[in-house]
BAFI-944718 format. One line per 10 residues: number of its first residue (from 1); their letters; for each residue x, y, z of C-alpha. Coordinates in steps of 0.5 Angstrom, whole numbers, plus 2048, in hexadecimal, padded with zeros to 3 digits. Layout:
N
NUM = a = X Y Z  ... $
This chain:
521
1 = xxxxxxxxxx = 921 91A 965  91C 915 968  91A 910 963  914 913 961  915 919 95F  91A 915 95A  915 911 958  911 918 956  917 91B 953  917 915 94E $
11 = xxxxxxxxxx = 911 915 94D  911 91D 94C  917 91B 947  912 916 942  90E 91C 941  912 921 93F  915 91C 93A  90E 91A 938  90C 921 937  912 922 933 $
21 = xxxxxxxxxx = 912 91D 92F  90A 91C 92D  90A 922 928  90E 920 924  90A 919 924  905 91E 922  908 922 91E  90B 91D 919  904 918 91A  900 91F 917 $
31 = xxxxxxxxxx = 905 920 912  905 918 90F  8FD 919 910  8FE 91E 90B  903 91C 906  8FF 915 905  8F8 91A 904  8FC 91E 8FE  8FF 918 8FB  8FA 914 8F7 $
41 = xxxxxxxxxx = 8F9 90D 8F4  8F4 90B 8EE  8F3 906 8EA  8F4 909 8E2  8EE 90A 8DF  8EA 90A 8E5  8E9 902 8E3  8E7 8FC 8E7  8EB 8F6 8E4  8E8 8EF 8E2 $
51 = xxxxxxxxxx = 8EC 8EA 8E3  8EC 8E3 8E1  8EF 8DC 8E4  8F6 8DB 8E2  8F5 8E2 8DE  8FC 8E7 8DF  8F9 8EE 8DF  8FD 8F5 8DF  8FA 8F9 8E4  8FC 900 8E4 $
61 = xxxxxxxxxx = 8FC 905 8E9  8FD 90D 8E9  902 910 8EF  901 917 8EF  905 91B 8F4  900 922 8F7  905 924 8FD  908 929 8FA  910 926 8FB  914 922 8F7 $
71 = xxxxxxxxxx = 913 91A 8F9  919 916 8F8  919 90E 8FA  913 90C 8F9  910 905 8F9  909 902 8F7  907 8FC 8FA  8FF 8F8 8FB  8FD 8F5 901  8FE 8ED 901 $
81 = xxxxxxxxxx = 8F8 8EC 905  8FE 8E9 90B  8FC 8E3 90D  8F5 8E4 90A  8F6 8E0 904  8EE 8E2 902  8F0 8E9 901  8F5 8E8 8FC  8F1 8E6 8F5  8F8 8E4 8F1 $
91 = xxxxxxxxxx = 8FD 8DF 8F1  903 8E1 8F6  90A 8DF 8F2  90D 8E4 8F7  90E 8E6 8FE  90D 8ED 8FC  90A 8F1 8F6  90D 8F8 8F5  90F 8FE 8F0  915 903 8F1 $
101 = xxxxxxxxxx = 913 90A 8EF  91A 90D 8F0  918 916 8F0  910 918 8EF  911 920 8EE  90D 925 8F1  908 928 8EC  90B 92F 8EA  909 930 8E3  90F 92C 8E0 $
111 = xxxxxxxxxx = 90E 926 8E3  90A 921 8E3  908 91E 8EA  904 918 8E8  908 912 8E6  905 90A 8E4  906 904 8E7  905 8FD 8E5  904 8F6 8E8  902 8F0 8E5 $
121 = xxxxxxxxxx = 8FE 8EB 8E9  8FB 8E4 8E8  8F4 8E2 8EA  8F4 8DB 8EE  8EF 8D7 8EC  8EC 8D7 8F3  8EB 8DD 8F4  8E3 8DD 8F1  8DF 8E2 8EF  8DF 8E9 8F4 $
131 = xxxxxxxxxx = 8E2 8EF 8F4  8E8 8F0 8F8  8EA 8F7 8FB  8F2 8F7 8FA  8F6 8FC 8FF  8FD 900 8FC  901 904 8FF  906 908 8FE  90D 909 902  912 90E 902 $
141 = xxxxxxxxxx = 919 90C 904  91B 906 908  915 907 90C  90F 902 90E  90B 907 90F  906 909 908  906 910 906  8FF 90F 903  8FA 908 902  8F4 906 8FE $
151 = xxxxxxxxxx = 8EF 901 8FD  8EF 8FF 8F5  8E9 8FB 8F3  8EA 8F4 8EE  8E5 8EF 8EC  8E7 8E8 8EB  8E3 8E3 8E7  8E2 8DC 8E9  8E5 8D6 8E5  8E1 8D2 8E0 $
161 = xxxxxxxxxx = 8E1 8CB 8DF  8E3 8CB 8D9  8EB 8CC 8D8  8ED 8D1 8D3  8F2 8D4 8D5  8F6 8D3 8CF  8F1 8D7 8CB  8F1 8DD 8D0  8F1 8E4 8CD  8F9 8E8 8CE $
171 = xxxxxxxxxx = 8F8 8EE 8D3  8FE 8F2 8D2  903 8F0 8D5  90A 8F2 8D2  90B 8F7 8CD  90E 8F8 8C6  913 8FC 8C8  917 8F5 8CB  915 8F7 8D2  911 8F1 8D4 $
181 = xxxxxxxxxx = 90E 8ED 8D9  90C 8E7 8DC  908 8E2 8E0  90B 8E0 8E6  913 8E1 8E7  914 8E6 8E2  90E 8EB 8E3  911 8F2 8E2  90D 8F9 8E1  90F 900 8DE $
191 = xxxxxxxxxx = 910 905 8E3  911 90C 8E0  917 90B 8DC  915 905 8D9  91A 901 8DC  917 8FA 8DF  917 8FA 8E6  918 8F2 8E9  912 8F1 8EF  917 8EE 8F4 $
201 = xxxxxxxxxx = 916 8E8 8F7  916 8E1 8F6  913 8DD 8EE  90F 8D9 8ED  914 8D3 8EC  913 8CD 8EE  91A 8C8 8F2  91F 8C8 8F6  924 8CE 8F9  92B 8D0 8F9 $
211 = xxxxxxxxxx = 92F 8CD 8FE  92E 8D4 901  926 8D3 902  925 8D8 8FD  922 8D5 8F6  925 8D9 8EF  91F 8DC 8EC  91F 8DE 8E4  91B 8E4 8E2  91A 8E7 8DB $
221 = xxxxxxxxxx = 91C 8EE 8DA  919 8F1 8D4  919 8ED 8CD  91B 8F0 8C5  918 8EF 8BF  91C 8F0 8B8  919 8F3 8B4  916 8F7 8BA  910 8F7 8B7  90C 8EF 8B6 $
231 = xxxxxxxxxx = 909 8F0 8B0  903 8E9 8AF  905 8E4 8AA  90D 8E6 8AB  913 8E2 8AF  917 8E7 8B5  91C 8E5 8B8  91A 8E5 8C0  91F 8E6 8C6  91D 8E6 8CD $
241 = xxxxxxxxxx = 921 8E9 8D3  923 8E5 8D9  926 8E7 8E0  928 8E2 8E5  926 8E6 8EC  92A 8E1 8F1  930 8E4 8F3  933 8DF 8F5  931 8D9 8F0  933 8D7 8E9 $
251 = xxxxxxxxxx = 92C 8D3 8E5  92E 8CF 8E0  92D 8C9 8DB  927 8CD 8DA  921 8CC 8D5  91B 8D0 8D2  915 8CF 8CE  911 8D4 8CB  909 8D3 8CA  905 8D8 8C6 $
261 = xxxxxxxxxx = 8FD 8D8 8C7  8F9 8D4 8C1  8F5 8D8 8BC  8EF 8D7 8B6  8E9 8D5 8B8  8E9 8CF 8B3  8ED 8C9 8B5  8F0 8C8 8AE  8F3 8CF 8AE  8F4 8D0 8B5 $
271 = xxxxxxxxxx = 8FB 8D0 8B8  900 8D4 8BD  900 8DC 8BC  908 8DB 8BB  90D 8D5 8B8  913 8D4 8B8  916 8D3 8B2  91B 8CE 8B3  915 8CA 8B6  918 8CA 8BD $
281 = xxxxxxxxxx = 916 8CE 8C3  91A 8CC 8C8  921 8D1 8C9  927 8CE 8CE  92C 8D2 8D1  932 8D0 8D6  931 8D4 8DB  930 8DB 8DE  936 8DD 8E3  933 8DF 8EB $
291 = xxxxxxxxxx = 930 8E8 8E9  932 8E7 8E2  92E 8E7 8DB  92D 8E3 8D5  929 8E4 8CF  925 8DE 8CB  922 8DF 8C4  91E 8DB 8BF  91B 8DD 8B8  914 8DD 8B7 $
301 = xxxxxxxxxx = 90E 8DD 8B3  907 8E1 8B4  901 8DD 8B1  8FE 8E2 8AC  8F8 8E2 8AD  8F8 8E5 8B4  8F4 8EB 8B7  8F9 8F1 8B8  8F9 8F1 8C0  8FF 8EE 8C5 $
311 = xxxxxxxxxx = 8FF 8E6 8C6  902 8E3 8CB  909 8DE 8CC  909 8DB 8D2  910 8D8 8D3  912 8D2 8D8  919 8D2 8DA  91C 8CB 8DE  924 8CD 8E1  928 8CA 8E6 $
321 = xxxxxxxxxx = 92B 8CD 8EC  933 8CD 8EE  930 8C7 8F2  92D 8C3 8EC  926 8C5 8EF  922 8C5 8E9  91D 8CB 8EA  917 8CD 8E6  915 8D3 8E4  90F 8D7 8DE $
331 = xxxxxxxxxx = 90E 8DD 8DC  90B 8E1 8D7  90C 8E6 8D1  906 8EA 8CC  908 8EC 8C6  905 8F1 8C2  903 8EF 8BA  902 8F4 8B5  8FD 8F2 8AF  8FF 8F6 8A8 $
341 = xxxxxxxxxx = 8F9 8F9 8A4  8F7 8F7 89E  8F1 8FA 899  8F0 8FB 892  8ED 8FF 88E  8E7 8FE 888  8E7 901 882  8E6 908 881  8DF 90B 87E  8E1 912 87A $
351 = xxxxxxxxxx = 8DB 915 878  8DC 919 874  8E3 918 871  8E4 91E 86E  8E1 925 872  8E1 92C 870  8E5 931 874  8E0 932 87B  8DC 92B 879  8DD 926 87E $
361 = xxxxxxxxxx = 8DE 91E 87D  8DB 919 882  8E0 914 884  8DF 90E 887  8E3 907 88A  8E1 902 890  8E7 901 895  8E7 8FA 897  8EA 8F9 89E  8ED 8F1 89D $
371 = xxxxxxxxxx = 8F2 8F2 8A3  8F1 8F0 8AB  8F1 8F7 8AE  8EC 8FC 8AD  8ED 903 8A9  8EC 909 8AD  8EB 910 8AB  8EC 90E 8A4  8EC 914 89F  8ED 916 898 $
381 = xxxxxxxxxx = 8F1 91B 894  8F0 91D 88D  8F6 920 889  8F8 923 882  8F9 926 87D  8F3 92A 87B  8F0 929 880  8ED 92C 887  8F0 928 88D  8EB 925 890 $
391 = xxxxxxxxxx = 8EA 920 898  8E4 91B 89A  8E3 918 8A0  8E3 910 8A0  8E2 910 8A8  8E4 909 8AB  8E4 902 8A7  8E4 8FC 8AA  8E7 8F5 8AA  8E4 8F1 8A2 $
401 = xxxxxxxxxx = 8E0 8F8 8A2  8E0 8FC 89B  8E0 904 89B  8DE 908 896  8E1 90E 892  8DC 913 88F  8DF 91A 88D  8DE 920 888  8E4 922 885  8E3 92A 882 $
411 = xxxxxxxxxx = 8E6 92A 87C  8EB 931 87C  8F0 933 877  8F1 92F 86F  8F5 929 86F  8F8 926 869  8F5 920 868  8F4 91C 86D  8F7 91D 874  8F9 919 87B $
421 = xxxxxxxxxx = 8F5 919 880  8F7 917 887  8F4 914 88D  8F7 914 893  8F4 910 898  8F6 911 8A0  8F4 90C 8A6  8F6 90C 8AD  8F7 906 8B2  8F5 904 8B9 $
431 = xxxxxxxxxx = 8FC 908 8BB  8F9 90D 8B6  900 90D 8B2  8FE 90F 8AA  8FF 90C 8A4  8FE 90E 89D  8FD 90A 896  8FB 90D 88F  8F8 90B 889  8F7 90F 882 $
441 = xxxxxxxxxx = 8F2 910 87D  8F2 915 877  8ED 91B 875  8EC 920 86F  8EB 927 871  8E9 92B 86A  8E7 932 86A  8E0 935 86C  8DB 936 866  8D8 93D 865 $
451 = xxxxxxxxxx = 8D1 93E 862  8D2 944 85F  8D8 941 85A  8D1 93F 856  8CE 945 852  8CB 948 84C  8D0 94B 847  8CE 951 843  8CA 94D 83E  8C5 949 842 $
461 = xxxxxxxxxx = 8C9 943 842  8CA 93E 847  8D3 93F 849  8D4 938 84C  8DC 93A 84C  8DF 937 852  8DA 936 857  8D9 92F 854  8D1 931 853  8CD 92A 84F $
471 = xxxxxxxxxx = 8CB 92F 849  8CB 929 844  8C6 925 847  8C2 92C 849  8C2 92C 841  8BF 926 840  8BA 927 844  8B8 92D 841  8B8 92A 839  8B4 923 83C $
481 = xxxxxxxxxx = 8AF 928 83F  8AE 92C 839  8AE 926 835  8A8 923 839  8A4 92A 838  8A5 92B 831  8A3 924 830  89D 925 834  89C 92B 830  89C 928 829 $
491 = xxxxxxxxxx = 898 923 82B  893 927 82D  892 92C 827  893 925 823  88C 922 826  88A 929 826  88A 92A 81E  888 923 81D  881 925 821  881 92B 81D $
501 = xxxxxxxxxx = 881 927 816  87C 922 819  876 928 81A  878 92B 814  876 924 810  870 923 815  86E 92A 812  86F 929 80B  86B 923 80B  865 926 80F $
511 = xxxxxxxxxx = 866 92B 80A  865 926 803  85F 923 808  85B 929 807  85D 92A 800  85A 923 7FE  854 925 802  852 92B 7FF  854 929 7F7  84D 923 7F8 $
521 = x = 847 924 7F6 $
């Protein structure tokens, strides 16, 4: 064979490998195309976030699975921006960011093909006021190649001259469920199955390395309160879970000091949302052997004024690595606080006190709201012997507001003597849990008067009988009234009479006046 001819077989051999090869390439490139067109990722509640410098917020994304086949091993992980540290707007504890999934079922009716993540991030305090446009993507299996990416947008704000980082609000992050998270080292989201996922990468500690290069990182892993719910005003016993992520390297020699967010307006009372009661919020631990776990817990108390919301304690840890390297670490927990409710109510108004059978009885009182937390959907229900059973609607009272109790009771059937009344107040709270009070009262139910009982008896005479009608004081009337004409009659004919006799005198003079003029000559 001439050389060529060689030279065309070898070439005449790279094209049918090309052309047996190509569709595949195309194929598998349509079919990863369509796959990252049916699986979606949105931002929960369709919202852009506002962030604040130095400020952790919980960022929380919908992965929904429209395939139409079961997806398992899947990973959810933002663009850095690489190299480009101007497109990254948070602070970088990490290498990389990133949230296992584990299996997202297709949707079948049965299961649901949507599942949230969380990722908690830090704005830098460079990062200006703009808007960022933040890059997801999700991978299935070990591969680089995403099977769906979207642009999701947040705001970031610029940092103030004045530094109030003490008195920024909570955010959210942690839950009361004991599955917190945290600034730096210990950030941890739930995904699904409300198990923290720890982002992996390095921390946000400071120090030294282990001999074998690698620093010892410290995370939190979720925290508990006993009681489970923080009530204001009360002492709970707080434990925080911790986990060494080195495989290799012990910490120990370590030390920590809780900081809790000052509150109150007014310096004279202003002070930490939480004090340790024993006056110390320092907590020392020998140490936590290379993958292991330990716990830590102080007794607490919340400030009795506080708001009923989640408040941050932001825990700082100082450990040292086998090598003696001391490393610094800071991470962050929110607890949620409860406010009980507190009202009274003013004293009834019962008008009338006693009712007839199908009479009504106006009632009234004021609800006096003197708690934290505002009432809602309150209601009243009227019960008791006697009575028609009867519901009014308060509507909602805020905080240091007073609703008012205004009902008509119904009077149904005859009761002996006075008889208990209750009213039942119910109220939701923000969770919209329902609780229930009483207060008693007392009203009479007699039988209903029937105007027929009051009748004529054979003889004319007025039967008073059992109706209770006031024949007494008729009478008296009557007799007064007659007194009064007879008077007036009597006078009358006196003064009549008495005309009479003065004519008659006037008469019998004129008549001897004219005798004596007759008898003179």
């Amino acid at each position: 064979m001439t050389k060529s001819r060689r030279v065309m077989a070898v070439i005449v051999a790279a094209l049918l490998i090309v052309a047996m090869i190509l569709p595949g390439l195309v194929v598998k490139a349509e079919a990863a195309e369509g796959e990252a067109g049916k699986v979606t990722i949105e931002s929960k509640d369709n919202k852009t976030l506002q962030y604040k410098p130095g400020e952790s917020q919980k960022w929380t994304l919908v992965i929904t699975n429209k395939t139409g086949r079961d997806l398992s091993n899947l990973s959810v992980s933002p663009d850095m921006g690489g190299e480009n540290a101007d497109a990254w707007p948070f602070k970088t504890d990490y290498q990389k960011y990133e949230q296992k999934i584990g299996t997202l079922p297709k949707e079948d009716g049965k299961n649901k093909n949507k599942i949230e993540i969380s990722f908690d991030f830090v704005q830098r305090d460079d990062a200006g006021t703009r808007r960022y446009a933040i890059a997801f993507s999700v991978y299935e299996g070990d591969s680089d190649v995403p099977i769906a990416t979207h642009k999701l947008y947040v705001n970031t704000t610029e940092k103030p001259q004045a530094d109030n980082s003490q008195n920024q609000g909570d955010n959210g992050n942690g839950g009361g469920s004991g599955s917190g998270s945290a600034d730096g080292d210990a950030m941890t989201a739930s995904v699904g199955n409300d198990e923290p996922a720890v982002y992996s990468g390095g921390g946000s500690g400071s120090g030294g390395s282990s001999s074998d290069g690698s620093v010892p990182r410290v995370i939190v892993t979720g925290f508990d309160t006993n009681p489970a719910e923080v009530h204001a005003g009360s002492d709970f016993t707080l434990t925080i879970h911790l986990k060494n992520t080195s495989k290799k390297t012990k910490v120990q020699n370590m030390l920590f000091e809780l900081e809790a967010p000052t509150e109150g307006t007014d310096e004279q009372t202003s002070a930490p949302a939480f004090l340790p009661t024993s006056g110390s919020n320092s907590i020392y631990l020998d140490g936590i052997k290379a993958d292991g776990t330990a716990d830590i817990s102080i007794t607490l108390n919340a400030k009795a004024d506080l708001l009923q919301k989640p408040y941050s304690i932001n825990l700082s840890m100082k450990y040292e690595d086998s090598q003696a390297t001391q490393i610094d670490s800071s991470s962050s927990i929110s607890i949620p606080v409860k406010q009980d409710a507190r009202f009274e109510f003013s004293e009834f108004e019962i008008s009338p006190q006693t009712i007839e059978v199908g009479g009504e009885a106006n009632v009234m009182c004021s609800l006096y709201n003197l708690g934290r937390i505002k009432l809602y959907n309150a209601k009243a229900r009227f019960e008791g012997n006697g009575i028609k059973k009867q519901e009014i609607f308060i509507g909602n009272v805020e905080a240091g507001a007073t609703g008012s109790i205004d009902a008509m009771l119904e009077g149904e059937k005859v009761t002996n003597g006075n008889s208990k009344i209750t009213m039942t107040l119910s109220y939701e709270d923000e969770s919209g849990n329902i609780s229930e009070t009483t207060k008693d009262f007392e009203l009479e139910v007699t039988e209903a008067v029937d105007d027929s009982d009051m009748y004529m008896n054979t003889d004319g005479d007025v039967d008073a009988g059992s109706s209770g009608f006031p024949v007494v004081p008729v009478v008296v009337v009557i007799v007064i009234i007659a007194g009064v004409v007879a008077a007036v009659v009597f006078v009358k004919k006196k003064k009549k009479k008495q005309m009479l006799n003065e004519e008659e005198e006037l008469l019998d003079e004129l008549d001897r006046s004219s005798e004596d003029e007759r008898e003179q000559p």
